[in-house]
C-alpha positions as CSV (number, residue, x, y, z in Angstrom):
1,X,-64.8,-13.0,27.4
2,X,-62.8,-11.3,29.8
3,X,-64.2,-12.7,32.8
4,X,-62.2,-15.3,34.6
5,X,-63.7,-18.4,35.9
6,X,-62.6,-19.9,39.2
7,X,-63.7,-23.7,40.7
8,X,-63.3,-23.8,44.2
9,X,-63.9,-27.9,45.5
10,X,-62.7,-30.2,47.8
11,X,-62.6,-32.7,45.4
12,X,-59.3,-32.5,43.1
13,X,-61.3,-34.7,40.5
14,X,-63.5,-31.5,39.8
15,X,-60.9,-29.4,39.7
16,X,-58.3,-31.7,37.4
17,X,-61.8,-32.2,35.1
18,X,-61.5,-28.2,34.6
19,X,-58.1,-28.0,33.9
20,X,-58.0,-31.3,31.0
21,X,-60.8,-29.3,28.9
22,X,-58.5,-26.8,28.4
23,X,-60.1,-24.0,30.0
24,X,-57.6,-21.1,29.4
25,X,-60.2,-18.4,31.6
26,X,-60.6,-21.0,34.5
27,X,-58.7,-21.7,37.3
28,X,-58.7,-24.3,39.4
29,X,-58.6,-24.2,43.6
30,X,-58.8,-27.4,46.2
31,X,-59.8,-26.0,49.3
32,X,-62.8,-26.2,51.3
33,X,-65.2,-23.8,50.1
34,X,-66.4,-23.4,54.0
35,X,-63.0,-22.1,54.9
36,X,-62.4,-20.1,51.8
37,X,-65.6,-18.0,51.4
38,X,-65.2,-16.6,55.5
39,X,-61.4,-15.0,54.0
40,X,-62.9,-13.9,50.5
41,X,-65.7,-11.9,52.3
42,X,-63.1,-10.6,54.4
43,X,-60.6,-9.6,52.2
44,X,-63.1,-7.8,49.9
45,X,-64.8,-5.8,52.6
46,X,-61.4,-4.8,53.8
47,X,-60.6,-3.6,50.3
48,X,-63.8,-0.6,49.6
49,X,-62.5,-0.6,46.3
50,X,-63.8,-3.7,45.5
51,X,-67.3,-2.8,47.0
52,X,-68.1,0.0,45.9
């Protein structure tokens, strides 16, 4: 598949878990999802590319 997979936790345990199967399509992001999702939906509706 071509479609990339990205895990978006606070927890790096979740994240490190991803990254020891060997996942070549996922990557991996410690962050709070609560601050992250506010800038994603910002960045994409600044970007009518991406929306349309």
């Amino acid at each position: 598949s071509d479609t990339p997979t990205i895990c978006v936790d606070i927890d790096p345990a979740t994240v490190t878990q991803l990254v020891d199967r060997g996942s070549a399509q996922a990557t991996g992001m410690v962050t709070d999802v609560g601050m992250l999702l506010p800038r994603l939906a910002e960045a994409v509706t600044d970007r009518p590319e991406l929306t349309e």
